[in-house]
ZAVO-469849 format. One record per residue: residue number from 0; x, y, z of N, C-alpha, C in turn. Coordinates in steps of 0.05 Angstrom, whole numbers, always signed. Atoms other than C-alpha are relative to their C-alpha. Example, Ala and Ser with C-alpha at 12.3 -4.5 7.8 and 13.67 -1.06 7.14 Angstrom:
[0,[+18,-24,+0],[+246,-90,+156],[+18,+24,+0]]
[1,[-16,-24,-1],[+273,-21,+143],[-15,+22,+14]]
This chain:
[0,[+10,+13,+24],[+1993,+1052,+794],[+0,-30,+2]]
[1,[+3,+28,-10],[+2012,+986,+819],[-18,-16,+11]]
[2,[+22,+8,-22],[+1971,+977,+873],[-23,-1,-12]]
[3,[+30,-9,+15],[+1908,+1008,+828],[-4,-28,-16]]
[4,[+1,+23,+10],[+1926,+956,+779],[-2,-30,+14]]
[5,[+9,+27,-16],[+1923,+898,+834],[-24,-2,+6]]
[6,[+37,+3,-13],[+1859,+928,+860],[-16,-12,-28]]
[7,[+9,-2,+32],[+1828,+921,+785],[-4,-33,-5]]
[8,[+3,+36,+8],[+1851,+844,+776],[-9,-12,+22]]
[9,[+13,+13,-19],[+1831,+826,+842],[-27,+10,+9]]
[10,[+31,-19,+1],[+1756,+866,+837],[-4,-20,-24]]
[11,[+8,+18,+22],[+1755,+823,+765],[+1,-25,+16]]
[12,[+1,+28,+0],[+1769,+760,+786],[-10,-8,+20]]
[13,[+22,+3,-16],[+1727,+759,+846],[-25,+1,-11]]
[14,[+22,+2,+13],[+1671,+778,+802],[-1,-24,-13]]
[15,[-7,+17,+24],[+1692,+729,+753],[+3,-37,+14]]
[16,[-3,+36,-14],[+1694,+666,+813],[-28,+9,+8]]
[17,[+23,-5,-2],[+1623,+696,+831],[-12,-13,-18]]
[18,[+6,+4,+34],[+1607,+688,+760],[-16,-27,+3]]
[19,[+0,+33,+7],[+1617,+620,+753],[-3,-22,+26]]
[20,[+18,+21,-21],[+1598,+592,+821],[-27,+0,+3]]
[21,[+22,-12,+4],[+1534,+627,+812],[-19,-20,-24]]
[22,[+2,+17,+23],[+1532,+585,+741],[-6,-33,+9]]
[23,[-6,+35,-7],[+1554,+521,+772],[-27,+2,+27]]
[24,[+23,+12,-27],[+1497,+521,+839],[-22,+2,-18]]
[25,[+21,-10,+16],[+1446,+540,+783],[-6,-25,-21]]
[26,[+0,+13,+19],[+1469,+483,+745],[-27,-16,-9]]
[27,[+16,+34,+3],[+1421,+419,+749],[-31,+15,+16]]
[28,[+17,-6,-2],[+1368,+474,+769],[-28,+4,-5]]
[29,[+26,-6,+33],[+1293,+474,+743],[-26,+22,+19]]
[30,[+22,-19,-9],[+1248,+541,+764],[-20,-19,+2]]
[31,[+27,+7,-10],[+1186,+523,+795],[-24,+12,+10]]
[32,[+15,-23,-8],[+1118,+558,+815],[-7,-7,+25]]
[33,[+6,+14,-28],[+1097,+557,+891],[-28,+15,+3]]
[34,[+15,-22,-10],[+1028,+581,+916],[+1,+7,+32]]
[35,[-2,-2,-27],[+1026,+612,+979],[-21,+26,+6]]
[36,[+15,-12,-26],[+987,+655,+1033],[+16,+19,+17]]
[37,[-14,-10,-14],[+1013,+714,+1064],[-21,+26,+14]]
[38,[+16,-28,-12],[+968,+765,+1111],[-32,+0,-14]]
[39,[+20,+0,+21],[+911,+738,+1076],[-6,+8,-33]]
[40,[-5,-9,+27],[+938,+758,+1005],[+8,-27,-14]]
[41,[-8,+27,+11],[+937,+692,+963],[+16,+13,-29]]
[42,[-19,+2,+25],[+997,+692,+909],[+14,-18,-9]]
[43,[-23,+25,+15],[+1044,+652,+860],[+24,+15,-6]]
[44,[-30,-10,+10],[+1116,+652,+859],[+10,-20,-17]]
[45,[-26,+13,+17],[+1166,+636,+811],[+29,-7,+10]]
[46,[-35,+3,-10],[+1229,+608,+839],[+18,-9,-21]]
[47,[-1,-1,+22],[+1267,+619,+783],[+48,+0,+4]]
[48,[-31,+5,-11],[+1346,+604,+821],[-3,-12,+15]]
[49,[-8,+1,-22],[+1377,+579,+871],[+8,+23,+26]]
[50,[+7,-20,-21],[+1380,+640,+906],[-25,+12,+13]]
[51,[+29,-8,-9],[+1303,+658,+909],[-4,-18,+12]]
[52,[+3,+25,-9],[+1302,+582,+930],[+5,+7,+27]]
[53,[-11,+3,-31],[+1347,+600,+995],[-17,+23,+13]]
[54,[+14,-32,-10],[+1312,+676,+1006],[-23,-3,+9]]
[55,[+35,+1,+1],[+1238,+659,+995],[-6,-19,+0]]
[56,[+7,+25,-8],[+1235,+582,+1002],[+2,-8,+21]]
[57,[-19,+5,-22],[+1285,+558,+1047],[-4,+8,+24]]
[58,[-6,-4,-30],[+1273,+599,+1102],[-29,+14,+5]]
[59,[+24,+1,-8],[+1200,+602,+1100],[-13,-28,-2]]
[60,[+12,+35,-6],[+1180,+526,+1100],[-31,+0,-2]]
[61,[+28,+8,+5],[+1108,+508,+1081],[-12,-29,-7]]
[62,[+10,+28,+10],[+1072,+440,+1085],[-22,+3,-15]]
[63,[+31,-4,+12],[+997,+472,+1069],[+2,+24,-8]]
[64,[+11,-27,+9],[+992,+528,+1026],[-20,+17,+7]]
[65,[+25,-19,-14],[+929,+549,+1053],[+2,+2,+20]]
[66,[+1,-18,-23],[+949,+574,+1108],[+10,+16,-2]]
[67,[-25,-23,-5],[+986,+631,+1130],[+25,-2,+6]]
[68,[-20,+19,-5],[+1042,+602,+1122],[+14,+17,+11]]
[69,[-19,-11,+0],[+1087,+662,+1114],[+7,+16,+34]]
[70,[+4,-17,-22],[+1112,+702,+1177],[+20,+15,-11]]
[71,[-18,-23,+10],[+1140,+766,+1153],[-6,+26,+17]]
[72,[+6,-28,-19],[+1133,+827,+1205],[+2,+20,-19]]
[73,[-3,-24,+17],[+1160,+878,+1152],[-20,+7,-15]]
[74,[+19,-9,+26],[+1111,+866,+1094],[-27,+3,+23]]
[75,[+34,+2,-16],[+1054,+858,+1156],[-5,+28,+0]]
[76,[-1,-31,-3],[+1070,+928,+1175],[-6,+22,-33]]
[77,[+9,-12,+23],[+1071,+948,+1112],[-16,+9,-13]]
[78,[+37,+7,+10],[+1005,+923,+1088],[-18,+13,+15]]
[79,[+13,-5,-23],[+975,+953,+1155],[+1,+32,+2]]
[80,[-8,-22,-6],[+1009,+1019,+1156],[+21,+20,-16]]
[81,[-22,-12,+17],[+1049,+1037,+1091],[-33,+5,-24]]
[82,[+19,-2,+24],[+1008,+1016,+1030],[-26,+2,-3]]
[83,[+27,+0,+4],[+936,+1032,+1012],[-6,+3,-25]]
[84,[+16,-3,+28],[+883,+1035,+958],[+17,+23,-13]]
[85,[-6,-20,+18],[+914,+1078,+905],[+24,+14,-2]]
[86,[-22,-5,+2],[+978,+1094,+917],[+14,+0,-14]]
[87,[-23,+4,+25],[+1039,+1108,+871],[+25,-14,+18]]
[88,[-29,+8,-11],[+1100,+1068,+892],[+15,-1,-15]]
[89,[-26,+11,+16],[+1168,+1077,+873],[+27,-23,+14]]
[90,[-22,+22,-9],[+1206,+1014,+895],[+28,-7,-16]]
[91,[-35,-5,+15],[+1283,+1023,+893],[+10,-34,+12]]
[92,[-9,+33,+0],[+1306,+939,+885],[-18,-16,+2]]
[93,[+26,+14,+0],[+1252,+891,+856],[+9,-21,+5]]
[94,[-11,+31,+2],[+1292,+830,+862],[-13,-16,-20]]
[95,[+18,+11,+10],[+1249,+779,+843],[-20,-3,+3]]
[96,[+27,-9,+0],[+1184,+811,+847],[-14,-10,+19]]
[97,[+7,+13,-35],[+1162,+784,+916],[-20,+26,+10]]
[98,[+25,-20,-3],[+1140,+844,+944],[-11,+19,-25]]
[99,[+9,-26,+13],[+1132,+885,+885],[-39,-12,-6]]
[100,[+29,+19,-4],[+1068,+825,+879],[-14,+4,+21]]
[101,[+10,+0,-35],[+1049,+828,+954],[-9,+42,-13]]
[102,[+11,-28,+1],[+1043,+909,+942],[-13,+8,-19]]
[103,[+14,-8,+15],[+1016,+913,+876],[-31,-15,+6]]
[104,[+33,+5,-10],[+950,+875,+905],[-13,+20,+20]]
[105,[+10,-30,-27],[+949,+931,+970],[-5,+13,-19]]
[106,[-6,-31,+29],[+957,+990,+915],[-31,-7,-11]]
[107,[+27,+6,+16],[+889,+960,+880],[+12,+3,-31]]
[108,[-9,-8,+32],[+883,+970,+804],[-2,+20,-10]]
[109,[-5,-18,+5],[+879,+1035,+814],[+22,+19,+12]]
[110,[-39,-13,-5],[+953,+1050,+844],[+13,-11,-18]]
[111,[-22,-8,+18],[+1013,+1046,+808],[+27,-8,+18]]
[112,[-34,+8,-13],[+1081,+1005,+825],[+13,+2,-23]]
[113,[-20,+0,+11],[+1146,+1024,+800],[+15,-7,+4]]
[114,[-33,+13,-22],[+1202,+975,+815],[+21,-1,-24]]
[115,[-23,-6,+19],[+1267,+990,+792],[+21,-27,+10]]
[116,[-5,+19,-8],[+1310,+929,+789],[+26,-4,-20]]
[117,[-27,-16,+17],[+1390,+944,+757],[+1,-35,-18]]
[118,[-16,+24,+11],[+1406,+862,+745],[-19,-20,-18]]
[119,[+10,+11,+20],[+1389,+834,+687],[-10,-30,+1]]
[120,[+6,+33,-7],[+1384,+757,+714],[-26,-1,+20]]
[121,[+30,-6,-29],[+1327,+785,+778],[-15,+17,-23]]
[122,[+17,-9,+14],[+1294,+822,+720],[-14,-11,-17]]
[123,[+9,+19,+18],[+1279,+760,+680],[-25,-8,+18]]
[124,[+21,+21,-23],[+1243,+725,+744],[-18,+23,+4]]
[125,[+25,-26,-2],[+1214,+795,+760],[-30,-3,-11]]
[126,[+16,-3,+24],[+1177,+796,+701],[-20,-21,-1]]
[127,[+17,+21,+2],[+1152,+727,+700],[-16,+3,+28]]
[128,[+14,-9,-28],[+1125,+742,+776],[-26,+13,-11]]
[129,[+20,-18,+6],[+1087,+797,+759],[-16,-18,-28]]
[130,[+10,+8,+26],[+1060,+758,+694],[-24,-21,+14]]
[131,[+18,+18,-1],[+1030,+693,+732],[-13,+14,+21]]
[132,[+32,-3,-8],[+992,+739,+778],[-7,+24,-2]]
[133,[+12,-28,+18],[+972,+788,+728],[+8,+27,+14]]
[134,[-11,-17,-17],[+1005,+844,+762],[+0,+23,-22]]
[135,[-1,-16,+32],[+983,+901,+705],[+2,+21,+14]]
[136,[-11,-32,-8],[+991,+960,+755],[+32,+2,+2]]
[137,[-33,-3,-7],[+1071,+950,+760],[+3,+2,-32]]
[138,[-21,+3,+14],[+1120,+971,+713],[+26,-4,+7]]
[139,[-14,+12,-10],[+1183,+945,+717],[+21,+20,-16]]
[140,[-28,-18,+16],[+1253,+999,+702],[+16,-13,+5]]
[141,[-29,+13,-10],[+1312,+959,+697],[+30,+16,+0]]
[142,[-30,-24,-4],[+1358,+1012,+720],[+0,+5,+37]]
[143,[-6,-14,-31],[+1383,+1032,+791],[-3,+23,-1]]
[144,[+9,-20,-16],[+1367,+1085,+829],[+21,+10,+11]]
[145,[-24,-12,-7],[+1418,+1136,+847],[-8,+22,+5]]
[146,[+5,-35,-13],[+1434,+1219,+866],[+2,+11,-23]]
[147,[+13,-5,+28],[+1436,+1226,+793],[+12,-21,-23]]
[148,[-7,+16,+17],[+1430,+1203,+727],[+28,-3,-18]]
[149,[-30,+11,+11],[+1490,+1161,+690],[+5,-36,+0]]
[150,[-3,+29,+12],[+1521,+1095,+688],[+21,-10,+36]]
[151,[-23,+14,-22],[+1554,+1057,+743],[-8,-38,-1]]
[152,[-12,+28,+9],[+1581,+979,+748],[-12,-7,+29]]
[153,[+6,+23,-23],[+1544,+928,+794],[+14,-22,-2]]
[154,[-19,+24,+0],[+1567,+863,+820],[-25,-22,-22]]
[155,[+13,+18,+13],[+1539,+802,+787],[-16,-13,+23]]
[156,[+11,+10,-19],[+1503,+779,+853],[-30,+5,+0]]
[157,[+25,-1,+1],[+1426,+761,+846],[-6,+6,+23]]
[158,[+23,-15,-27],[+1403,+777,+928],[+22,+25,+2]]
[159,[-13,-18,-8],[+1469,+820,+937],[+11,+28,-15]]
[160,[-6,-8,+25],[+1478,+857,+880],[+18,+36,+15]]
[161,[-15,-30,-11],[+1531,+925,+898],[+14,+16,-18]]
[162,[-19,-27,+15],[+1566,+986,+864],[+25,-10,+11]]
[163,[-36,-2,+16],[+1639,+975,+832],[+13,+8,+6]]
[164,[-25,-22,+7],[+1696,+1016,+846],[+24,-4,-17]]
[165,[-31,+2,+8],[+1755,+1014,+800],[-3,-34,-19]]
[166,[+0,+18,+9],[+1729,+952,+759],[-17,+15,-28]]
[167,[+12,-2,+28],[+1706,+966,+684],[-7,-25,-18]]
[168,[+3,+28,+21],[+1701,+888,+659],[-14,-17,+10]]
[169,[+10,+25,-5],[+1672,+842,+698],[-27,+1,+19]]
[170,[+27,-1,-15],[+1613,+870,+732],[-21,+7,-21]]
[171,[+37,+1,+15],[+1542,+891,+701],[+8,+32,-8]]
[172,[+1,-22,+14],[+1548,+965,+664],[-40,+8,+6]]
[173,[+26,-3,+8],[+1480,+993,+679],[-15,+31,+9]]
[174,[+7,-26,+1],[+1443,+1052,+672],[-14,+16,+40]]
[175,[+11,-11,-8],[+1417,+1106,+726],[-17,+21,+4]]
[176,[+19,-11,+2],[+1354,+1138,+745],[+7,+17,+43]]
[177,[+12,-3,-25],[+1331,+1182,+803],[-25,+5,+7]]
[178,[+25,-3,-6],[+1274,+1180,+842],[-16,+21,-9]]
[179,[+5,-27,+13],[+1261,+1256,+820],[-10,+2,-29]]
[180,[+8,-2,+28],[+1255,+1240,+752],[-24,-13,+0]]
[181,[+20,+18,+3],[+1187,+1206,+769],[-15,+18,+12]]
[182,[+14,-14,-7],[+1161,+1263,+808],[-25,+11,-16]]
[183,[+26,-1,+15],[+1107,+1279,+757],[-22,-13,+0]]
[184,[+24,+24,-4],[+1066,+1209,+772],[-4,+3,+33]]
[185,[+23,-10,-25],[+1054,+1245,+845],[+9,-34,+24]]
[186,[+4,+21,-19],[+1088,+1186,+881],[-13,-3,+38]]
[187,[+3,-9,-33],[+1063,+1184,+954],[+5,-30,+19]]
[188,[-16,+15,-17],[+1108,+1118,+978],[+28,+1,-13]]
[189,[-23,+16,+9],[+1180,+1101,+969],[+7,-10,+26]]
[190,[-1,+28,-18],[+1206,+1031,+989],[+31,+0,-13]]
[191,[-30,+0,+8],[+1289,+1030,+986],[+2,-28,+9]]
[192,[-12,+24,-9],[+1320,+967,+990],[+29,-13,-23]]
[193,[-19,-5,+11],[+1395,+981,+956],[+22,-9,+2]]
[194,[-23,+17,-3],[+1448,+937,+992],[+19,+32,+7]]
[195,[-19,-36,-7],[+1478,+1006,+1024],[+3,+19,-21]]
[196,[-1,-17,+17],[+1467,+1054,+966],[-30,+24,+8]]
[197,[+23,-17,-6],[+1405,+1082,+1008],[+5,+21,-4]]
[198,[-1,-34,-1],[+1434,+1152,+1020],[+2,+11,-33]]
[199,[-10,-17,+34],[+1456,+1162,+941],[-35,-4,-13]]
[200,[+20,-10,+16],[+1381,+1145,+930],[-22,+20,+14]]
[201,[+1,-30,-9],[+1358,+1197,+979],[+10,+31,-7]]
[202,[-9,-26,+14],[+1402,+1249,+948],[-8,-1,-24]]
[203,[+3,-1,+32],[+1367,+1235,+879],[-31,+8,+10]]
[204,[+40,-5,-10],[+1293,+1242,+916],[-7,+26,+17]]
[205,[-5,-23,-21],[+1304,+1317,+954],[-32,+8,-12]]
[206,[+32,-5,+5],[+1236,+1337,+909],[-19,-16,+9]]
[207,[+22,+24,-17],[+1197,+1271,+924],[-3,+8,+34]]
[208,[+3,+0,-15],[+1216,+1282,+997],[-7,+15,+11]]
[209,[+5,-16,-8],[+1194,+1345,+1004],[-31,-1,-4]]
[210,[+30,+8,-8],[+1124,+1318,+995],[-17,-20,+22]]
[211,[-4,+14,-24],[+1128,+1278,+1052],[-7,-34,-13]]
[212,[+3,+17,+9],[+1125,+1216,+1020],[-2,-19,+15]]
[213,[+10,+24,-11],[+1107,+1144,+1056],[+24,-13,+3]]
[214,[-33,+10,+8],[+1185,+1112,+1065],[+1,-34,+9]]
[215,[-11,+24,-20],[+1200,+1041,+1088],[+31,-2,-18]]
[216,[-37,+6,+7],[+1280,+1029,+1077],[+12,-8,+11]]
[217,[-22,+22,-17],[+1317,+974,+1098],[+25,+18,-8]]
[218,[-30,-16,-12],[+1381,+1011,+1132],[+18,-23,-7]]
[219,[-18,+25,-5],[+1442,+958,+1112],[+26,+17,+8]]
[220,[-23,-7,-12],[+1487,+983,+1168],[+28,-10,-14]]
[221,[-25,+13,+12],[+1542,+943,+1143],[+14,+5,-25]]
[222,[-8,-9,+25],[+1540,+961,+1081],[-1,+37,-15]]
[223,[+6,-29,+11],[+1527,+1042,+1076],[+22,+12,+6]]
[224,[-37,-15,+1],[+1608,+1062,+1094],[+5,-1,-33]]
[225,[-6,+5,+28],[+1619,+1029,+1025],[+2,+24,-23]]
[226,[+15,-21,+27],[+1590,+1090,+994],[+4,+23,+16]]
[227,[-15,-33,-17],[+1623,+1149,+1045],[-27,+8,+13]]
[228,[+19,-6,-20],[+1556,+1143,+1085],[-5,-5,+18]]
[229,[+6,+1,-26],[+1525,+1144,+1146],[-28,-5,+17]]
[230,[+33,-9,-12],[+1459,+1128,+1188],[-6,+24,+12]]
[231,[+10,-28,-9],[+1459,+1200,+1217],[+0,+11,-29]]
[232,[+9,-18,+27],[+1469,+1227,+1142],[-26,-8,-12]]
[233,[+33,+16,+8],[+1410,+1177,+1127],[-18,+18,+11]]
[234,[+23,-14,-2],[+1365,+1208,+1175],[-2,+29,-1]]
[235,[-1,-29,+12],[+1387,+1277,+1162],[-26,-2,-31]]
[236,[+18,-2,+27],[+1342,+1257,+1094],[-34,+5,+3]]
[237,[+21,+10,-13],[+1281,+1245,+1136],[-12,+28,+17]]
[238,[+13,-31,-25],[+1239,+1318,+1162],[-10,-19,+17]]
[239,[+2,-5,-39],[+1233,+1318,+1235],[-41,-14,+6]]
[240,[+37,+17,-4],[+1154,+1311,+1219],[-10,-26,+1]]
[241,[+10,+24,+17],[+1148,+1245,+1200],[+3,-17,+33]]
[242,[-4,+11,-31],[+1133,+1190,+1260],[+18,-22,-14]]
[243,[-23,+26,+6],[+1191,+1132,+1256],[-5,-24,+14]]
[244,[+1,+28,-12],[+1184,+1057,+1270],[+29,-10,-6]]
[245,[-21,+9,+14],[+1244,+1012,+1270],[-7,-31,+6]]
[246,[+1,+21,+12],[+1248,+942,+1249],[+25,-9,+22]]
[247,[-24,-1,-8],[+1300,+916,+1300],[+16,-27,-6]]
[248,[-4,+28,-2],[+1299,+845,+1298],[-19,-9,-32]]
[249,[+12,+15,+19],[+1274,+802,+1231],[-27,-2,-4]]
[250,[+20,+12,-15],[+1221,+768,+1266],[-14,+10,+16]]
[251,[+10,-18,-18],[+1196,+822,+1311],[-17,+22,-11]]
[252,[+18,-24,+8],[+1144,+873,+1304],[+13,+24,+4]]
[253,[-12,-20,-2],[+1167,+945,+1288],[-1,+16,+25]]
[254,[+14,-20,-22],[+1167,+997,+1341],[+10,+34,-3]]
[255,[-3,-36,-5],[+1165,+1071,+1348],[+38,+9,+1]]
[256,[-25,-17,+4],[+1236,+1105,+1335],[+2,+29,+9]]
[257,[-16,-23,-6],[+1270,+1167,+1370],[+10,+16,-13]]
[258,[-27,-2,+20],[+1319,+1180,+1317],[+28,+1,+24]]
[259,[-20,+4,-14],[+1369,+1179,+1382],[+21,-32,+8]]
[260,[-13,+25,-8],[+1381,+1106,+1394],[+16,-11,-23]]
[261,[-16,+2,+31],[+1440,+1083,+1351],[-13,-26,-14]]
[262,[+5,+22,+9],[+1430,+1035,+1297],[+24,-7,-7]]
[263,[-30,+2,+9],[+1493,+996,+1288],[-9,-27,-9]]
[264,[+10,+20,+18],[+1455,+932,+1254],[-19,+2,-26]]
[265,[+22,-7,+11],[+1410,+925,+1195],[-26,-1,+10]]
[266,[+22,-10,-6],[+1349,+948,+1201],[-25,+7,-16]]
[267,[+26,-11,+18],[+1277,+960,+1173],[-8,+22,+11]]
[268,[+10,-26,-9],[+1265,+1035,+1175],[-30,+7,-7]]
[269,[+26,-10,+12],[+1186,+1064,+1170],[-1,+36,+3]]
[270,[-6,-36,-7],[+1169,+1142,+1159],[-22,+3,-9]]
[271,[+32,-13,+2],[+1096,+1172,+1160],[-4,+21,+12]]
[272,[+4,-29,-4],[+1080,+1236,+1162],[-16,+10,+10]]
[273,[+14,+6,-22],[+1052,+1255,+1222],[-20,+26,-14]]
């Protein structure tokens, strides 16, 4: 009981120095819009923190907008070999609408994006994203994605955002959905990107996946113990049919996957159904 109770105040008050450093780097902040160029897809972002600042500014650098400025291997692949005209996507973590923008132009205006996005501070900027470049095929669920529906406690972290244990006060209270419950709109992509909660939203998608659905899912080795999982339970989720690329390096173009070679870093996984 002791110990539980230490874990408890020291799970709060970590949240609670998050909190307010989060507050304080944010302080003397003022959102701004950027245009940019990516794969030949011209869009506007909202940088609407100091964290989208470091994610999506910072470490893409641009003097001329008109160019191609961006170099992103994942979304290239993507754009090339995931998304097409008409597609339904269900995107599990919208952040701040980055790609859910970048894919709702692939998709056309006759697909359909669904990005689910749990934190209430990346669902503000979301929104305004999708707003300045008219983005009317996305809707936006501000709930997480899980193995079923209910309630569970995130951290307060805009890029990192993670599932609670044993804290009831000082994280985010927020609802859950599973992918399953969307099976009616006929999805034929899902895009995970959960901070190690992938496998719990694989066990909520067993119907979806049994239509062989289109996958890209950043693997966060590091973070999928957290949650009593595993990259072999991961690809246990994944029929045998499907051809696999892996993402190994950032900056590197995907390549063809085994399912034998271990993954013991993060990773960008692809799944197409051969």
């Amino acid at each position: 009981m002791k110990q539980a109770l230490s874990n408890l105040i020291g799970t709060d008050m970590k949240e609670s120095v998050k909190r307010a450093l989060f507050r304080y780097k944010n302080r003397n902040f003022t959102p701004y819009i950027v245009e940019r160029n990516l794969y030949e897809t011209r869009f506007k972002f909202y940088v609407g923190n100091k964290d989208g600042e470091s994610w999506y500014i910072d470490s893409n650098p641009s003097s001329d907008p008109n160019q191609q400025d961006w170099n992103w291997p994942e979304m290239e692949f993507v754009k090339n070999n995931i998304c097409k005209e008409n597609d339904v996507v269900l995107e599990c973590g919208g952040h701040h609408g980055l790609t859910a923008v970048l894919l709702s132009k692939w998709i056309g205006q006759n697909g359909r994006l669904l990005t689910f996005e749990p934190n209430p501070d990346n669902v503000g900027i979301l929104h305004k994203n999708l707003e300045i470049n008219s983005a009317k095929n996305v809707q936006v669920i501000a709930k997480a994605v899980g193995a079923a529906p209910g309630k569970i406690m995130i951290s307060h972290s805009s890029s990192n955002s993670y599932i609670l244990k044993g804290s009831e006060h000082n994280g985010i209270n927020v609802d859950v959905v599973t992918a399953d419950s969307y099976l009616a709109l006929k999805p034929t992509v899902l895009k995970i990107d959960v901070e190690g909660f992938e496998v719990e939203v694989l066990k909520g998608a067993q119907g979806l996946l049994k239509t062989l659905p289109k996958l890209v899912i950043e693997v966060h080795t590091d973070m999928i113990q957290r949650y009593g999982s595993s990259i072999q339970e991961l690809l246990s989720y994944i029929d045998p049919s499907y051809k696999l690329w892996v993402q190994w390096e950032i900056d590197k173009e995907p390549v063809p996957y085994d399912r034998a070679t271990p993954i013991n870093h993060r990773v960008h996984l692809f799944a197409v159904a051969a």
